[in-house]
DRENLO-34293 format. One record per residue (C-alpha): residue number from 1; residue in one letter; x, y, z. Coordinates in pm, 1 decimal, padded with zeros to 6 digits. Layout:
N
zalo num:NUM	residu:A	c1:X	c2:Y	c3:Z
...
This chain:
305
zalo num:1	residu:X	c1:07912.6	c2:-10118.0	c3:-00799.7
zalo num:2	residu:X	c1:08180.2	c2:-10337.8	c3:-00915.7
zalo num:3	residu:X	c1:08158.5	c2:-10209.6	c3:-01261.5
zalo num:4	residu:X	c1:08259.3	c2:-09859.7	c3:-01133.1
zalo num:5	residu:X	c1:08557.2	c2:-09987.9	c3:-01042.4
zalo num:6	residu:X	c1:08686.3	c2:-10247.6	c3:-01257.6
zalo num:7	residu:X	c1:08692.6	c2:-10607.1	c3:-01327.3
zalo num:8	residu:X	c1:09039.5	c2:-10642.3	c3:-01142.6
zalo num:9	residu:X	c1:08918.7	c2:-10400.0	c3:-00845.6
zalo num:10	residu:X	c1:08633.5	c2:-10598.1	c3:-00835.9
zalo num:11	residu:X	c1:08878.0	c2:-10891.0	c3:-00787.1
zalo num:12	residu:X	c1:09084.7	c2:-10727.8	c3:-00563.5
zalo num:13	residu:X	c1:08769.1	c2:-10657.5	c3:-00322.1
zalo num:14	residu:X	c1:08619.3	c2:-10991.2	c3:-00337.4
zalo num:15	residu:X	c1:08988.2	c2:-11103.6	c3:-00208.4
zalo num:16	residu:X	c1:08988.9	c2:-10840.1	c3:00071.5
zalo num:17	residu:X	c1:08611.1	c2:-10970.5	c3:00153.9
zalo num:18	residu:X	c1:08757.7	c2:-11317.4	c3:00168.0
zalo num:19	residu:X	c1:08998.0	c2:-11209.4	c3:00409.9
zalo num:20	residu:X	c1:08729.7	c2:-11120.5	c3:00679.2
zalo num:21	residu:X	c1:08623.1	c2:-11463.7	c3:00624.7
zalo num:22	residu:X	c1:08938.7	c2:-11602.2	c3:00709.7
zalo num:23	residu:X	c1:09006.1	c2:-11335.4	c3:01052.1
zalo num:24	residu:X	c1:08640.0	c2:-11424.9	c3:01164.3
zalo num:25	residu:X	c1:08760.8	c2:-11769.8	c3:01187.0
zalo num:26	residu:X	c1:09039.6	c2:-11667.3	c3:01453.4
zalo num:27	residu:X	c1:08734.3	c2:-11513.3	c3:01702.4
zalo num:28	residu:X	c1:08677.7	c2:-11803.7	c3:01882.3
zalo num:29	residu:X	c1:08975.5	c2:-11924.4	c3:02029.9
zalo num:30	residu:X	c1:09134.5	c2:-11608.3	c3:02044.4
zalo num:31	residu:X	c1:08844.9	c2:-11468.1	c3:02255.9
zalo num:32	residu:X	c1:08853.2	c2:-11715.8	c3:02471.3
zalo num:33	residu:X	c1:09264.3	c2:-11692.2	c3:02486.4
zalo num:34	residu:X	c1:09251.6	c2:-11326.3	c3:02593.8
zalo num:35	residu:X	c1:08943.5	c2:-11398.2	c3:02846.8
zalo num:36	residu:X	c1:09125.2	c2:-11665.3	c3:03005.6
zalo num:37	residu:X	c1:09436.6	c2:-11388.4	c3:03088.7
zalo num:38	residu:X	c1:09226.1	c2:-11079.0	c3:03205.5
zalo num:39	residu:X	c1:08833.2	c2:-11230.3	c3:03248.2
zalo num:40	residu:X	c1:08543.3	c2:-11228.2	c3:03054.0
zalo num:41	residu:X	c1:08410.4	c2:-10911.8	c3:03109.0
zalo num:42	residu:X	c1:08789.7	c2:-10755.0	c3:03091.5
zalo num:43	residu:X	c1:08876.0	c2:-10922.5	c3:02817.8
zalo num:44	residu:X	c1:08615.4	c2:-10868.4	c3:02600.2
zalo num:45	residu:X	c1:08623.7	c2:-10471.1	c3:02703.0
zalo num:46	residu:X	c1:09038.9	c2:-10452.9	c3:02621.8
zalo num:47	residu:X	c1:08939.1	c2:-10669.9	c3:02273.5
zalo num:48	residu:X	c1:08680.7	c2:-10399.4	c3:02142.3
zalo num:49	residu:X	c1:08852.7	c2:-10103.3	c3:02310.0
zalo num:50	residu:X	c1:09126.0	c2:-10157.7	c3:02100.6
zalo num:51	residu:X	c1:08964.5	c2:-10282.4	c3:01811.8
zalo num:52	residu:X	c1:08778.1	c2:-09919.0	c3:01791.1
zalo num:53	residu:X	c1:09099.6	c2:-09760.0	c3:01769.3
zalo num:54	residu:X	c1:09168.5	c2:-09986.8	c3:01465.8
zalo num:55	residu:X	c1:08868.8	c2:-09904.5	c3:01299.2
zalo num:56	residu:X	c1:08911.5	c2:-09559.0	c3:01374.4
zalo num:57	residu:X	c1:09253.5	c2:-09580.2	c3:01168.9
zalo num:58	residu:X	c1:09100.4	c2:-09775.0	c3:00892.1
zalo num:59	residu:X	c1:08766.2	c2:-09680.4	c3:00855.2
zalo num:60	residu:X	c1:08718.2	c2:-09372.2	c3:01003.3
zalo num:61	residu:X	c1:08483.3	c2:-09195.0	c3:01250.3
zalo num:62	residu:X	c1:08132.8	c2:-09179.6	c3:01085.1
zalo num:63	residu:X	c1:07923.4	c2:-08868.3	c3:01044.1
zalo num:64	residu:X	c1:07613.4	c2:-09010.6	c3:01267.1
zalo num:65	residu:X	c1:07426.7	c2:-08694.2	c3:01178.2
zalo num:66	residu:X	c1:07363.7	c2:-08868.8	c3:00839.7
zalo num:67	residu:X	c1:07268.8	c2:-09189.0	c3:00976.8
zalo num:68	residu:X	c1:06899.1	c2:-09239.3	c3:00977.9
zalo num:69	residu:X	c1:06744.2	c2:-09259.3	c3:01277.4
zalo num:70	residu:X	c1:06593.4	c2:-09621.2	c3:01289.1
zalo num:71	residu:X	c1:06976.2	c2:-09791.3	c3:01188.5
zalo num:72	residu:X	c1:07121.2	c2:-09539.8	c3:01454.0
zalo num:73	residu:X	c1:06933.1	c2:-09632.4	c3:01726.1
zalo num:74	residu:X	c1:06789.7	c2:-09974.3	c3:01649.6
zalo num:75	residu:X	c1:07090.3	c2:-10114.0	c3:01474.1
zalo num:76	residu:X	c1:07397.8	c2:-09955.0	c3:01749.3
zalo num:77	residu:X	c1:07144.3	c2:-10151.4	c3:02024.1
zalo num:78	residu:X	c1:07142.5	c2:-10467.3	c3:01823.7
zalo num:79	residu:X	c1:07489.2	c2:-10475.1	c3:01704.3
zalo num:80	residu:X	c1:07598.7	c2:-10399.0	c3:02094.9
zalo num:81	residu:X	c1:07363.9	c2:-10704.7	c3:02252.6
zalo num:82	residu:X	c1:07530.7	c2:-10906.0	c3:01950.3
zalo num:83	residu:X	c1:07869.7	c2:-10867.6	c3:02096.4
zalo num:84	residu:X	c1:07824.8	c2:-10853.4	c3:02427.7
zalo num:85	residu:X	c1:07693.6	c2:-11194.8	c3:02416.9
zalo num:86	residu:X	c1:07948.6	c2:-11320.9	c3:02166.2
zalo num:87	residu:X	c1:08239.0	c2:-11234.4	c3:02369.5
zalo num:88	residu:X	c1:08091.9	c2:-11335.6	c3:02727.3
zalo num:89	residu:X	c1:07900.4	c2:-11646.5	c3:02563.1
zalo num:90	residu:X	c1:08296.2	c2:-11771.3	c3:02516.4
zalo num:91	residu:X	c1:08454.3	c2:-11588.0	c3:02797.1
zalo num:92	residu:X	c1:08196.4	c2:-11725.9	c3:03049.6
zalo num:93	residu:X	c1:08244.3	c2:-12081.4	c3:02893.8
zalo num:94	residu:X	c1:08374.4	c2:-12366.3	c3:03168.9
zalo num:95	residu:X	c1:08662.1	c2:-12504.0	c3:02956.4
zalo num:96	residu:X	c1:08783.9	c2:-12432.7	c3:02618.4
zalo num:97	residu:X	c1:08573.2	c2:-12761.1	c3:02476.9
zalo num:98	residu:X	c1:08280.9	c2:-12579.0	c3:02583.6
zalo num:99	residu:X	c1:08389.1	c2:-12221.9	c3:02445.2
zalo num:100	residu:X	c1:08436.7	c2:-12392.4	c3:02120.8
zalo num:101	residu:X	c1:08108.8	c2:-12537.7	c3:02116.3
zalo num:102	residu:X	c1:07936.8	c2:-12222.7	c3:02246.6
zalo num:103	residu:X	c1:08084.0	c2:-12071.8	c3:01933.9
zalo num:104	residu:X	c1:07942.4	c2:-12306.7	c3:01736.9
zalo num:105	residu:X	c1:07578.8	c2:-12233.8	c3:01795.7
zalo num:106	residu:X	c1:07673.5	c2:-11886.1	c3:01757.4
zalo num:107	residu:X	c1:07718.8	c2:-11989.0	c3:01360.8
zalo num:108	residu:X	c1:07355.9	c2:-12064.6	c3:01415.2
zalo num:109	residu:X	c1:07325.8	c2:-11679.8	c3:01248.7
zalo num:110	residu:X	c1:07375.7	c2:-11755.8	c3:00871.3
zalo num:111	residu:X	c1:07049.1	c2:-11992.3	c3:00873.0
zalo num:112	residu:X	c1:06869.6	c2:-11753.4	c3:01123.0
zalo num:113	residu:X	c1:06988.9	c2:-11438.0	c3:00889.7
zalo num:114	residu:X	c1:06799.5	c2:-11603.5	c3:00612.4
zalo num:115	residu:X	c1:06512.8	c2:-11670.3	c3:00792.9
zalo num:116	residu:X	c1:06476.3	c2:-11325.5	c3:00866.6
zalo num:117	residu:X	c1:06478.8	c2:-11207.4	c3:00539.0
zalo num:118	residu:X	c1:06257.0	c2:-11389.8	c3:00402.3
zalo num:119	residu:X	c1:05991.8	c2:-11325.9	c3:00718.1
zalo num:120	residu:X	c1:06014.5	c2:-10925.8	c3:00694.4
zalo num:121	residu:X	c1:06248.1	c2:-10820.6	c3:00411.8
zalo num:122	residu:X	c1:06058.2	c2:-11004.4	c3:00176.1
zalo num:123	residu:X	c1:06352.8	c2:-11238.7	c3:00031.1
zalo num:124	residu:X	c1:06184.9	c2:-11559.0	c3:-00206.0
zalo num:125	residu:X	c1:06281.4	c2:-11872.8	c3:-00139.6
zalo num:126	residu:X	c1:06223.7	c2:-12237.9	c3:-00238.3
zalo num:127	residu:X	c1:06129.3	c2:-12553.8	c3:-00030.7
zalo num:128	residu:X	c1:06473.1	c2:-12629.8	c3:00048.5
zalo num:129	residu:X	c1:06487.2	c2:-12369.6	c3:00319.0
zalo num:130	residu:X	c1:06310.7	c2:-12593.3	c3:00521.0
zalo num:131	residu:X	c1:06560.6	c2:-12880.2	c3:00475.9
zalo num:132	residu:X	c1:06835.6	c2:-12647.8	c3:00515.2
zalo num:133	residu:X	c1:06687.8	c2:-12503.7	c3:00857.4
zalo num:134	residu:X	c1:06646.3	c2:-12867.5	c3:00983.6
zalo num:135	residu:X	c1:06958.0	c2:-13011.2	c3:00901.5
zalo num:136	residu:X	c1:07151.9	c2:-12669.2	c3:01083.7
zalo num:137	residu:X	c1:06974.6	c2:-12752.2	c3:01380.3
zalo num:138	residu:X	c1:07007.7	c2:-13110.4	c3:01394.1
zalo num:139	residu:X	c1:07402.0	c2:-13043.5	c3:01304.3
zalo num:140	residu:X	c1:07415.7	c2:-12822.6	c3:01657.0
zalo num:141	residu:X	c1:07243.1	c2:-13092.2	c3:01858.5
zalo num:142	residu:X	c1:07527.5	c2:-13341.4	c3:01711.5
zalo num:143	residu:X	c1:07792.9	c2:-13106.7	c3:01790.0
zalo num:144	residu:X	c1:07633.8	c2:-13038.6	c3:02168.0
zalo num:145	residu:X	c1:07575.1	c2:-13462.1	c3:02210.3
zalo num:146	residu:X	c1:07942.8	c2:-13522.1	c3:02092.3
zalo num:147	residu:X	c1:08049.9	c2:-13903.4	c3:02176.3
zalo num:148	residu:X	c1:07720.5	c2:-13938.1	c3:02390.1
zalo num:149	residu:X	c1:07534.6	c2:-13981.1	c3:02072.9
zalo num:150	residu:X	c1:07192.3	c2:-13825.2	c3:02025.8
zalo num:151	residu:X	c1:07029.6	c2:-13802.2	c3:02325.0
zalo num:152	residu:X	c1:06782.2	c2:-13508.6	c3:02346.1
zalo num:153	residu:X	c1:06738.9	c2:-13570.1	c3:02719.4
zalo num:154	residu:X	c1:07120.5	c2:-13558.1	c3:02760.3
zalo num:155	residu:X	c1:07179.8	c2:-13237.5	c3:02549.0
zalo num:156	residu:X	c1:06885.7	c2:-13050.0	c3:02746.8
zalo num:157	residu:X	c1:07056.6	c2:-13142.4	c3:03086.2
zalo num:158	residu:X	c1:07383.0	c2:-13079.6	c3:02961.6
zalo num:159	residu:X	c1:07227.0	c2:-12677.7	c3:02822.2
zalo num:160	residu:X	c1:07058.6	c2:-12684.1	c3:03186.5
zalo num:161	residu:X	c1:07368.6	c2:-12717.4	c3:03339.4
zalo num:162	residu:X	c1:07582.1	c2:-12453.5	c3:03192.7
zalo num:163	residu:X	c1:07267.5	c2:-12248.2	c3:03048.3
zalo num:164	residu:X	c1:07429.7	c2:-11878.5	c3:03035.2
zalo num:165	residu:X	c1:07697.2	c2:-11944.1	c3:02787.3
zalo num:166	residu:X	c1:07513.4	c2:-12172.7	c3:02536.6
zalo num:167	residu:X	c1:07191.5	c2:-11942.5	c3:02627.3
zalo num:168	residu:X	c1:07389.6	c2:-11611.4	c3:02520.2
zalo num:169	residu:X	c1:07528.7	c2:-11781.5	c3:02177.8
zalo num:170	residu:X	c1:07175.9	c2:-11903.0	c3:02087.8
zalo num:171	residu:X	c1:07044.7	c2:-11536.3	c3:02117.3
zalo num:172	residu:X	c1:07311.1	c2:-11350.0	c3:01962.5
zalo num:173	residu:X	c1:07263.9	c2:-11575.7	c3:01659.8
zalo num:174	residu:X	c1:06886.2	c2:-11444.0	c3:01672.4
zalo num:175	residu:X	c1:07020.6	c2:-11104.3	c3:01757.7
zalo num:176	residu:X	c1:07261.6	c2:-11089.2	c3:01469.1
zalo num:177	residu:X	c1:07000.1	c2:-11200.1	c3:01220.3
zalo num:178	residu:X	c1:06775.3	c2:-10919.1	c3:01329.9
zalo num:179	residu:X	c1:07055.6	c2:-10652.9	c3:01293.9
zalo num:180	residu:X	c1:07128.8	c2:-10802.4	c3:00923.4
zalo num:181	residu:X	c1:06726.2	c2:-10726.7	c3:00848.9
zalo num:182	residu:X	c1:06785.5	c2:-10385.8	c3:01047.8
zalo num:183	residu:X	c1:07092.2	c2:-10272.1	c3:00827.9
zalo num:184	residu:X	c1:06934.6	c2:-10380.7	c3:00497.0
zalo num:185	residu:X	c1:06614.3	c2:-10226.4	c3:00550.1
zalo num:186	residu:X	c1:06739.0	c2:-09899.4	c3:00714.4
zalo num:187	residu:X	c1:07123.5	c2:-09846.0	c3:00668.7
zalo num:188	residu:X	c1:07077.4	c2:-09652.3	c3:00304.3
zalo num:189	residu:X	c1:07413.3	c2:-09727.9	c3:00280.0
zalo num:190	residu:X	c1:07600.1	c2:-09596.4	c3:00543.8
zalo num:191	residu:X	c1:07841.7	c2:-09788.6	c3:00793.2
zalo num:192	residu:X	c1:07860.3	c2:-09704.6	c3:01161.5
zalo num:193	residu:X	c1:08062.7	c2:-09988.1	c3:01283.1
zalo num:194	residu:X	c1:08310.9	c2:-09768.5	c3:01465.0
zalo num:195	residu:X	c1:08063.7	c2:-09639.6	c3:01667.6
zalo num:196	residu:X	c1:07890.6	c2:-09954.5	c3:01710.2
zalo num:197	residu:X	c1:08211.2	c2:-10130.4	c3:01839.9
zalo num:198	residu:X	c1:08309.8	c2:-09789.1	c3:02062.2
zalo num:199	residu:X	c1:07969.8	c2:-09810.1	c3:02192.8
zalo num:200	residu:X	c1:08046.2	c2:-10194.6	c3:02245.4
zalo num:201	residu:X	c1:08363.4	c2:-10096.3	c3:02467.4
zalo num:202	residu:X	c1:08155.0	c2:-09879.2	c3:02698.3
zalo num:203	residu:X	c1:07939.1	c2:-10104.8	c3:02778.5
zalo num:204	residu:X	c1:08155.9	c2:-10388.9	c3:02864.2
zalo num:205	residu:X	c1:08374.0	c2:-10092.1	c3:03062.3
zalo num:206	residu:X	c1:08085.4	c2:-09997.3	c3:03310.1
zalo num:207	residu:X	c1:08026.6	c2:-10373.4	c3:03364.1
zalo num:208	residu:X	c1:08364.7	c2:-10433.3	c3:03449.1
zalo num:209	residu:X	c1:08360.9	c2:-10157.0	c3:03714.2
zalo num:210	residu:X	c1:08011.7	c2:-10261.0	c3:03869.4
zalo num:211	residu:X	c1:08113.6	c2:-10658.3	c3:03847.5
zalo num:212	residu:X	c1:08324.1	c2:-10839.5	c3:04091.2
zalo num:213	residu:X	c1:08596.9	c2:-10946.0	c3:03855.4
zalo num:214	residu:X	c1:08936.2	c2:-10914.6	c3:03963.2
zalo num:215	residu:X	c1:09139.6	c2:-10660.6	c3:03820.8
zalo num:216	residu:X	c1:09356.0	c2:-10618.8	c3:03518.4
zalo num:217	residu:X	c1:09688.5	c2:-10784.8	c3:03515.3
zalo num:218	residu:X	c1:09911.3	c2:-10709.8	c3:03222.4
zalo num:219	residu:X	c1:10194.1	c2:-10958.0	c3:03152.2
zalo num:220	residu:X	c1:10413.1	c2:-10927.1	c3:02786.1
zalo num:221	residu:X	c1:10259.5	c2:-11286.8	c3:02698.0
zalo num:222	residu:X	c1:09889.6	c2:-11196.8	c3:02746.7
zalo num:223	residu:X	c1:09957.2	c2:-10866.8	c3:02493.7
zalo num:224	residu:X	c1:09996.1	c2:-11050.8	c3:02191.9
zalo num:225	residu:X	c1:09682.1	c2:-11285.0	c3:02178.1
zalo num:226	residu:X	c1:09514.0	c2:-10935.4	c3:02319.1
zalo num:227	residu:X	c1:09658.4	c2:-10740.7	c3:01961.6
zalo num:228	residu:X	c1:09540.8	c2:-11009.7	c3:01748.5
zalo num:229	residu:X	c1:09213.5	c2:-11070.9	c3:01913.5
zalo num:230	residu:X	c1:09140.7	c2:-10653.5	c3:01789.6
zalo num:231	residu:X	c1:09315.4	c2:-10715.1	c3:01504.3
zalo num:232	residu:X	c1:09067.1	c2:-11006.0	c3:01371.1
zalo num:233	residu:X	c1:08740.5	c2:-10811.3	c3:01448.4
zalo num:234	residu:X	c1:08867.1	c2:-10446.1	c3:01345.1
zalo num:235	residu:X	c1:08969.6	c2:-10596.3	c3:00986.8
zalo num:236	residu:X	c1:08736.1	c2:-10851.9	c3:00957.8
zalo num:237	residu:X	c1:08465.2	c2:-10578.9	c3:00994.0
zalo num:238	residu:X	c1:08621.1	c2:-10349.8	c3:00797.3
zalo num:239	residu:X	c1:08727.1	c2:-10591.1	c3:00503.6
zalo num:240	residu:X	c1:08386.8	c2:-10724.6	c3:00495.0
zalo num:241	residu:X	c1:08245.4	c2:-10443.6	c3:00416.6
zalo num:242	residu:X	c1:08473.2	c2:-10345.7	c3:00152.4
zalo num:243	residu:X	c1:08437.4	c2:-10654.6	c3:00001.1
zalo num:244	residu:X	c1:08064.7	c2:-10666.8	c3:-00015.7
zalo num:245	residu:X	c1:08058.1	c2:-10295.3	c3:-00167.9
zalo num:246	residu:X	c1:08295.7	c2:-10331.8	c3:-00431.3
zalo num:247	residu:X	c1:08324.2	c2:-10735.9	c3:-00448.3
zalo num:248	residu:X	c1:08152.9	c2:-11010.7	c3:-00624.8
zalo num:249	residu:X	c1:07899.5	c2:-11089.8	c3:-00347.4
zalo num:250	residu:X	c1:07751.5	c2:-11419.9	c3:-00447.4
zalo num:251	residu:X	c1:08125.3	c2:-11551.3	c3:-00376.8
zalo num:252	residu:X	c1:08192.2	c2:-11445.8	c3:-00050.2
zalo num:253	residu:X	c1:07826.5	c2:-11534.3	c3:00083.9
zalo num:254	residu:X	c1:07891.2	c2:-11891.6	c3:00012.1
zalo num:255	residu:X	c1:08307.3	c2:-11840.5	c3:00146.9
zalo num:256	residu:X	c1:08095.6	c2:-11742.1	c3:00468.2
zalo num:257	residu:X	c1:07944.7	c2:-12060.9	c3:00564.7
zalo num:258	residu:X	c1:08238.8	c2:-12222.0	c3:00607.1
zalo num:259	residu:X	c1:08394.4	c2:-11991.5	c3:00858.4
zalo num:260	residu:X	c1:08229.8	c2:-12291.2	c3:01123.8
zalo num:261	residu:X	c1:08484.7	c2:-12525.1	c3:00997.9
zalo num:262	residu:X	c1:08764.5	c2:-12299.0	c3:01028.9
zalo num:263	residu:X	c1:08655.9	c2:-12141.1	c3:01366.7
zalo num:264	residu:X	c1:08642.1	c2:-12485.2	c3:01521.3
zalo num:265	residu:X	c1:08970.1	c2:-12559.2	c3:01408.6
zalo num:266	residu:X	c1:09184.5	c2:-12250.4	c3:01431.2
zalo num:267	residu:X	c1:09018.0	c2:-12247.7	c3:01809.8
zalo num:268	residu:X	c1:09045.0	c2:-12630.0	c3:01865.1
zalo num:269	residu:X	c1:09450.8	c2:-12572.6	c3:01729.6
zalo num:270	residu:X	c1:09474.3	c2:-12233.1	c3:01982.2
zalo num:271	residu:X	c1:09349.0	c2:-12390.8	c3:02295.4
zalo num:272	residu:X	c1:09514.8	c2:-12747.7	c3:02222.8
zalo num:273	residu:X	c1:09163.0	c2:-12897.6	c3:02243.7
zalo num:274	residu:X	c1:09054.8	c2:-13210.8	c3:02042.6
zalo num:275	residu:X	c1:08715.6	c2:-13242.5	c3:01880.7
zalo num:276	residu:X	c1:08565.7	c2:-13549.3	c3:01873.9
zalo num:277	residu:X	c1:08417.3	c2:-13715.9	c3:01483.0
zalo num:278	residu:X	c1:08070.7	c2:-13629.1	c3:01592.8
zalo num:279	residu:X	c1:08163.3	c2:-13257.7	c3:01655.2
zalo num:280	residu:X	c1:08328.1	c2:-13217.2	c3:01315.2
zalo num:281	residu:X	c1:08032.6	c2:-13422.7	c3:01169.6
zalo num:282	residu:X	c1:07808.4	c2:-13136.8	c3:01322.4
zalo num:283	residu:X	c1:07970.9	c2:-12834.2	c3:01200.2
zalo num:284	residu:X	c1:07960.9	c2:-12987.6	c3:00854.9
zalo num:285	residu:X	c1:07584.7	c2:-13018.8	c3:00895.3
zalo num:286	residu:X	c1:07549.4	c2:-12683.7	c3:01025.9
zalo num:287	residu:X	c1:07774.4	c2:-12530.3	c3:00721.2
zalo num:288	residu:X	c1:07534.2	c2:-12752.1	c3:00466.2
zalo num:289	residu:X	c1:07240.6	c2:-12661.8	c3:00634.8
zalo num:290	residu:X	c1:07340.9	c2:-12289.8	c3:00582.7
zalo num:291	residu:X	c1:07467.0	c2:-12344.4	c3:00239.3
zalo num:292	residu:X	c1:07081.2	c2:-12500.5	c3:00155.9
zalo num:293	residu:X	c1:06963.0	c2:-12212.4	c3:00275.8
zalo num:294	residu:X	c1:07152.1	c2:-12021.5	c3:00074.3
zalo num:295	residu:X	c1:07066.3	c2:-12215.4	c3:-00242.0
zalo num:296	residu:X	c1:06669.5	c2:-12170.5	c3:-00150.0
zalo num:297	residu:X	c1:06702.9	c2:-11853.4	c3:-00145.8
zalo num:298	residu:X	c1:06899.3	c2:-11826.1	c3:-00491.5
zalo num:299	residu:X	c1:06657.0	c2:-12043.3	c3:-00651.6
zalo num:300	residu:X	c1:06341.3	c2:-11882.9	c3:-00469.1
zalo num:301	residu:X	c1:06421.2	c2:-11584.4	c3:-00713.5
zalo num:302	residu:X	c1:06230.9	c2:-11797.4	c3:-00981.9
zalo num:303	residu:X	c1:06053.7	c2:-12010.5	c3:-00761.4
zalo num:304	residu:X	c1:05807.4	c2:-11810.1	c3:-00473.9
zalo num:305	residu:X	c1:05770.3	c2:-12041.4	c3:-00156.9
């Protein structure tokens, strides 16, 4: 693919890929900006409303006749659950400490992602994806334990205690992984993330109108985290996926896993939150747990596990 285009388009796209990397990072804390002005149901429903218009703009409304059937149906209804528990798992959070957190076991997806390949889409891999699953795990109990120190007992009560947002970001990770085996098995190429994210919007619409939440209330300063929240998913969809058909892949897989790092603290720098050492020392365990992953994979071209 990248041949078809040229060395310096190639370039060009892994740079536009690289830039999804970098909006992706913004999710977090602007999510939970605009959630914390109009609700989490509200919110999230005004952030993928207008982030379909966006993709409409830029990407275009897709012909869904040509879709195949299984990534139409199976893929719109995993991509959907994805988001919706993305956006409420941070929106539902207590304060922004916890929101940040909660979107830190979301980044549980990379490792999970992998996982999943290798279980159904047949992907090799090495010993060292057993490592590299470990260490992401024991990275999100260190983030979750924070100054308490590693106390299983403690992190269980504390998960027990607020068990809808952290319960939500732990299955969209599994979700997201099972969408990723969905789209490479069944997608033949085609992208339907317009619809995906209109179909997104509905959703959160008709459980805004059955919920209790109180209703929308507009102000000028609420607008612009609300444009920028769209702006990050619209164009970090739709630069992703130019950058992974026309870009050097191999580079912006591995730019990926370090979107925790970022997220934590573009979100921690949004919401004026500090993060303790042992949460930083977490997310780097979860990024080198994904990047091992990763590498097992790589190497499990020549090596069968």
């Amino acid at each position: 693919m990248a041949g078809k285009i040229g060395i310096q388009g190639a370039r060009n796209a892994t740079l536009v890929g690289l830039l999804a990397v970098l909006l992706w990072s913004l999710v977090v804390g602007l999510i939970r900006t605009v959630s914390m002005q109009f609700g989490a149901t509200g919110g999230a429903a005004l952030i993928y409303s207008l982030a379909s218009l966006l993709l409409v703009v830029t990407v275009g409304l897709p012909d869904i006749r040509r879709f195949p059937r299984p990534y139409l149906v199976v893929g719109s209804l995993l991509f959907v659950s994805y988001e919706l528990c993305l956006s409420l798992s941070i929106g539902y959070a207590t304060n922004s400490q916890q929101a940040i957190e909660v979107g830190m076991v979301n980044y549980l997806w990379p490792t999970f992602t992998l996982v999943a390949a290798i279980l159904f889409n047949g992907q090799r891999a090495n010993v060292l994806i057993l490592p590299g699953i470990a260490l992401s795990m024991a990275g999100i109990c260190w983030v979750l334990a924070g100054d308490r120190g590693v106390d299983i007992a403690a992190i269980l009560a504390n998960i027990r205690q607020y068990p809808l947002s952290y319960g939500l970001a732990f299955v969209g990770a599994i979700i997201w992984a099972a969408y990723s085996v969905v789209t490479a098995r069944h997608a033949e190429g085609r992208n339907g993330i317009t619809l995906f994210f209109a179909l997104t919007a509905l959703v959160l619409w008709v459980k805004f109108l059955v919920g209790s939440e109180p209703g929308l209330a507009f102000t000028f300063p609420s607008l612009l985290p609300l444009a920028l929240a769209s702006a990050a998913m619209a164009f970090g969809y739709a630069a992703w996926n130019f950058g992974v058909l026309h870009g050097n892949m191999t580079v912006l897989a591995g730019a990926s896993y370090f979107v925790p790092v970022l997220s934590a603290a573009f979100a921690a720098l949004v919401l004026a939150t500090p993060l303790s050492v042992p949460f930083w020392q977490g997310t780097a365990m979860v990024c080198a747990g994904s990047i091992t992953c990763w590498l097992a994979t790589r190497a499990g071209r020549r090596q069968k596990l």
